[in-house]
C-alpha positions in Angstrom: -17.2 19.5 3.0 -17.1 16.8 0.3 -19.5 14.0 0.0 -17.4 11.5 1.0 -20.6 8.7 1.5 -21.5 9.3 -1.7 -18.2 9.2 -3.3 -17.6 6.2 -1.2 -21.0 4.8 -2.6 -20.6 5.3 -6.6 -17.0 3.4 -6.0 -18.7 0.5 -4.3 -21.3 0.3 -6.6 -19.4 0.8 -9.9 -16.3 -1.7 -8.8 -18.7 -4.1 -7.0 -16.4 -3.9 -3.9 -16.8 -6.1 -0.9 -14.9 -4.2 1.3 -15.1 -0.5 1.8 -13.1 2.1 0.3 -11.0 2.8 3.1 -9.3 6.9 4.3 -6.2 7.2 4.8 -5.0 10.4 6.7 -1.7 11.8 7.2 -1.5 14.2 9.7 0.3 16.2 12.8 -2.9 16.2 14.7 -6.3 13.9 15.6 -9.4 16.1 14.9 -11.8 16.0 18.4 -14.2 12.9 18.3 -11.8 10.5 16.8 -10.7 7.7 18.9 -7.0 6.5 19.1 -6.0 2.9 18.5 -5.4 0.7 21.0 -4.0 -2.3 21.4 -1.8 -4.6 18.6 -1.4 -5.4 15.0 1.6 -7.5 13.4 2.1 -4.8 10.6 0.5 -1.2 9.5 -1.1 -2.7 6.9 -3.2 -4.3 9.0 -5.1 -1.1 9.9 -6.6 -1.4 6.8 -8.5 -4.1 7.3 -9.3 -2.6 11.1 -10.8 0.4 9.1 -13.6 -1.3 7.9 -16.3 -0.7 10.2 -14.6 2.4 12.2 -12.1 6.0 12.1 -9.1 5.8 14.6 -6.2 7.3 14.9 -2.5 5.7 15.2 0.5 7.3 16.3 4.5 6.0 15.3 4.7 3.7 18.0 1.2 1.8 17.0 2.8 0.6 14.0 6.2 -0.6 15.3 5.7 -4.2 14.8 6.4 -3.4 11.3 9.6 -1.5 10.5 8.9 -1.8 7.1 5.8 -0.2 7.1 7.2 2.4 9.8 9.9 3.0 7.2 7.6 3.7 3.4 5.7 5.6 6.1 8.7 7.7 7.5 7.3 7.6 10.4 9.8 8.5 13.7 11.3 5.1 14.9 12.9 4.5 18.2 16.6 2.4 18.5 14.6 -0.9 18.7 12.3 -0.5 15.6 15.7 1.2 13.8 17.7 -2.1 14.7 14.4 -3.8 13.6 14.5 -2.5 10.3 17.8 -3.5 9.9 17.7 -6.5 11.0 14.7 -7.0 8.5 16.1 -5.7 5.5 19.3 -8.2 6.1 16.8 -10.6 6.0 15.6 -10.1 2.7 18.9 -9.1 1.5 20.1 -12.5 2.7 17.3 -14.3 0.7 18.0 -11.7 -2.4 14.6 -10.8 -2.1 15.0 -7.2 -1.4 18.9 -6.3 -2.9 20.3 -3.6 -1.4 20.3 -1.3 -4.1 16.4 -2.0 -4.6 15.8 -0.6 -1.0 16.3 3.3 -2.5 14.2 2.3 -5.2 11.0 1.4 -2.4 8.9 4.7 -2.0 9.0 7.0 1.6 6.4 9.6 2.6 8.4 12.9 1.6 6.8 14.1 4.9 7.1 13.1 8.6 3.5 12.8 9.9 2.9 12.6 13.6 -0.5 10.9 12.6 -2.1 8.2 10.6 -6.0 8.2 10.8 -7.9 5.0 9.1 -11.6 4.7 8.3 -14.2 4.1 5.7 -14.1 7.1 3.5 -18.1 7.4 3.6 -17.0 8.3 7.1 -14.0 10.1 7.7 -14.0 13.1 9.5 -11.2 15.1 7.4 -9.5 15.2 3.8 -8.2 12.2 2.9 -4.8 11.9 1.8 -4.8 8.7 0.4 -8.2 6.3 -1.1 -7.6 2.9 -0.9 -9.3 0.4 -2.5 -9.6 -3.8 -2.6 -10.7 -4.3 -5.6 -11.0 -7.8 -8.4 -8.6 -7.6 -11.3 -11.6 -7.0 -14.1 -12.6 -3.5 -11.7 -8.5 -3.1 -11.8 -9.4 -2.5 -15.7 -11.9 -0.1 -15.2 -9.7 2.0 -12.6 -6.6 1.6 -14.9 -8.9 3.0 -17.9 -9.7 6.1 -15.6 -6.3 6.6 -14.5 -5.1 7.0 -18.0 -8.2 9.4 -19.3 -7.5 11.6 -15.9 -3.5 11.3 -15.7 -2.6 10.6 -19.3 -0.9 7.0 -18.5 -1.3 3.8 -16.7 -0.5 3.6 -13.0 2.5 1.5 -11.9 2.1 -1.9 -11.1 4.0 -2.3 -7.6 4.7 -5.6 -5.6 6.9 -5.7 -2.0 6.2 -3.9 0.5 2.3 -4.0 -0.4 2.3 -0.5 1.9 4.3 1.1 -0.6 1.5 2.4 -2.1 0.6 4.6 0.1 3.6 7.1 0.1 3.1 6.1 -4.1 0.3 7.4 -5.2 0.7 10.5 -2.0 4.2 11.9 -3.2 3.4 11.7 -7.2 -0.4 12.8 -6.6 -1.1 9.7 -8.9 -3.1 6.7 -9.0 -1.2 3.1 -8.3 -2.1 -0.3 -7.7 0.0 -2.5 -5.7 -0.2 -6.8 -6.5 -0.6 -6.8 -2.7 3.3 -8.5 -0.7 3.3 -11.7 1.0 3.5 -10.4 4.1 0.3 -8.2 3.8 -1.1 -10.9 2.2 -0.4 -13.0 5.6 -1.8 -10.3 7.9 -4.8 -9.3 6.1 -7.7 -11.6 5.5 -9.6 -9.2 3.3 -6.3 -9.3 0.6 -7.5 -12.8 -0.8 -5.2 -13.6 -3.9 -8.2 -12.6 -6.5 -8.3 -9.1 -4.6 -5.4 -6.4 -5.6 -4.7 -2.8 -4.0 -5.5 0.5 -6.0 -4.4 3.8 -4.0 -6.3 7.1 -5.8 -5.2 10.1 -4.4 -7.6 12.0 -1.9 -7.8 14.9 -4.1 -8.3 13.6 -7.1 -11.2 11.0 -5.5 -14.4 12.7 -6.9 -13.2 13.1 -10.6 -11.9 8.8 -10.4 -15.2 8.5 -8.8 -17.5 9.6 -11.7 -15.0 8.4 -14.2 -15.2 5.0 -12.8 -19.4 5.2 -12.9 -19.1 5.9 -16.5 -16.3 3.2 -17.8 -18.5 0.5 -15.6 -21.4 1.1 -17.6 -19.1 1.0 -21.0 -17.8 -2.0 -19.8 -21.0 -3.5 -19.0 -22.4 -3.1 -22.5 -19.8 -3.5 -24.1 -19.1 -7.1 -22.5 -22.3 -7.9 -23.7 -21.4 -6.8 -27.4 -18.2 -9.3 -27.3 -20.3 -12.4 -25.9 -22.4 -11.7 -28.7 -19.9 -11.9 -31.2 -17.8 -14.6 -29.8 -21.1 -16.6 -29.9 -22.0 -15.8 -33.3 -18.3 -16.5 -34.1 -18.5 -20.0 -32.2 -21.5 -21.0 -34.6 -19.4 -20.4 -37.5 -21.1 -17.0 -38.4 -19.6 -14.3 -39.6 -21.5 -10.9 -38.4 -20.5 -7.1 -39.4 -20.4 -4.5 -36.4 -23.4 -3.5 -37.5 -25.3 -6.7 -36.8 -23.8 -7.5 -33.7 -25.0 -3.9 -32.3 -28.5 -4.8 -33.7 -28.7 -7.8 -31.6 -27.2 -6.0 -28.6 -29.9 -3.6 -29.1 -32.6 -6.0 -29.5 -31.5 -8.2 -25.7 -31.1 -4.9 -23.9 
C-alpha cells in the first residue's frame, strides 16, 4: 500500500499546513476497524474539520442536515431531505444567489456511493478518492504551479457550495481549489478567511506531492532573489541578474 504518512508529511511540510491533509473516501462499503459516525453536524462539510484527529465512516442519512451537500454528493435522500433541498434552493433562487439555471452548472458525484469515510490521509485505511487540503493563498501558488506542470492548465477557481469540490476534482480526475461558501465558512472553524480549499485527486496524490516539495524550495529561493532586488531597487541601484544571484549566493 502507498505511503500515505509520508505523502501526508511532505504536503504538510512543503505547504506549511496547520491542519492535516484530510481522505476522503467514496465507497459501497466500511473496511473492518473503522468506526461509523455518530451523532450530528449542521452540513457534510463539517466532517472535514471532524477528520482531523480520526477515520469514520458516514452513511446518506449522517449528512442530511445539508441537502446541498447531500446533493454535489449524490447521495440517496429521503422525501424530507428532497423537499429540503428544494426548499433550499428556492431560497437562494429567491435571493438570486443561486439562479436556476446555475444549479445544472454546480458539480454531482457521477456515482451513487453508499459510503463516505473521512480521516487524515497519514491514516486512512483505503485509497483515497479525494485529498483535501486547507491551505494559505501563497501555498495556493505553489499547488496551482503543480497542477499546471502535472495537468497542463490551472485548476478552476470554484465558490458556492464550498463541497463542490469534491465531486470536482473526482469526476474530471483533476486538481481544484474552491474560495471556500459562506455557509462552510459558518460551520467550519478551521476555514478562517486567509485559508482556501485545494481538492487533488487520490490517484494523482504522490506525483502533487513531490511536485509540491520541489516548487516550495523554488519558491523559497527564489523569494529571496526578489527581496534582494526590490531592496537594491529601493536604494536607487540598478543591479543585472547576475549580481543579484551573486548576493543571493553569498546570504545563503
Amino acid at each position: 500500500m502507498p505511503d500515505y504518512a509520508e505523502t501526508a508529511r511532505s504536503f504538510t511540510e512543503s505547504l506549511h499546513l496547520t491542519q492535516p491533509p484530510i481522505a476522503v473516501c467514496l465507497t459501497d462499503s466500511v473496511p473492518p476497524g473503522v468506526e461509523s459516525w455518530t451523532g450530528h453536524v449542521p452540513a457534510g462539510c463539517r466532517f472535514w474539520q471532524e477528520a482531523e484527529s480520526r477515520v469514520f465512516a458516514t452513511s446518506a442519512l449522517d449528512h442530511d442536515l445539508c441537502s446541498i451537500g447531500m446533493h454535489t454528493h449524490n447521495l440517496e435522500m429521503t422525501s424530507g431531505s428532497s423537499t429540503d433541498l428544494g426548499d433550499s434552493l428556492k431560497v437562494l433562487a429567491d435571493l438570486t444567489y443561486v439562479r436556476p439555471e446555475d444549479v445544472a452548472a454546480i458539480p454531482v458525484l457521477a456515482s451513487q456511493p453508499k459510503h463516505v469515510i473521512y480521516g487524515p490521509l497519514a491514516e486512512i485505511p483505503i485509497a483515497p478518492d479525494v485529498v483535501l487540503l486547507f491551505v494559505q493563498a501563497d501555498r495556493a501558488l505553489i499547488l496551482s504551479e503543480a497542477s499546471q506542470q502535472l495537468e497542463g492548465g490551472f485548476p478552476p477557481a470554484m465558490g458556492r457550495p464550498a463541497c463542490a469540490i469534491i465531486p470536482q476534482a473526482h469526476n474530471t480526475g483533476r486538481s481544484a481549489v474552491s474560495l471556500g461558501c459562506c455557509g462552510a465558512r459558518a460551520y467550519l472553524d478551521v476555514l478562517t478567511p486567509d485559508i482556501a480549499l485545494y481538492a487533488i485527486p487520490g490517484p494523482s496524490m504522490a506525483a502533487f506531492a513531490e511536485r509540491v516539495a520541489a516548487l516550495s524550495k523554488a519558491n523559497g529561493i527564489l523569494t529571496k532573489f526578489h527581496e534582494i532586488r526590490r531592496k537594491a531597487a529601493d536604494a536607487g541601484e540598478k543591479p543585472t541578474v547576475q549580481e543579484s544571484l551573486s548576493e543571493l549566493q553569498a546570504v545563503g
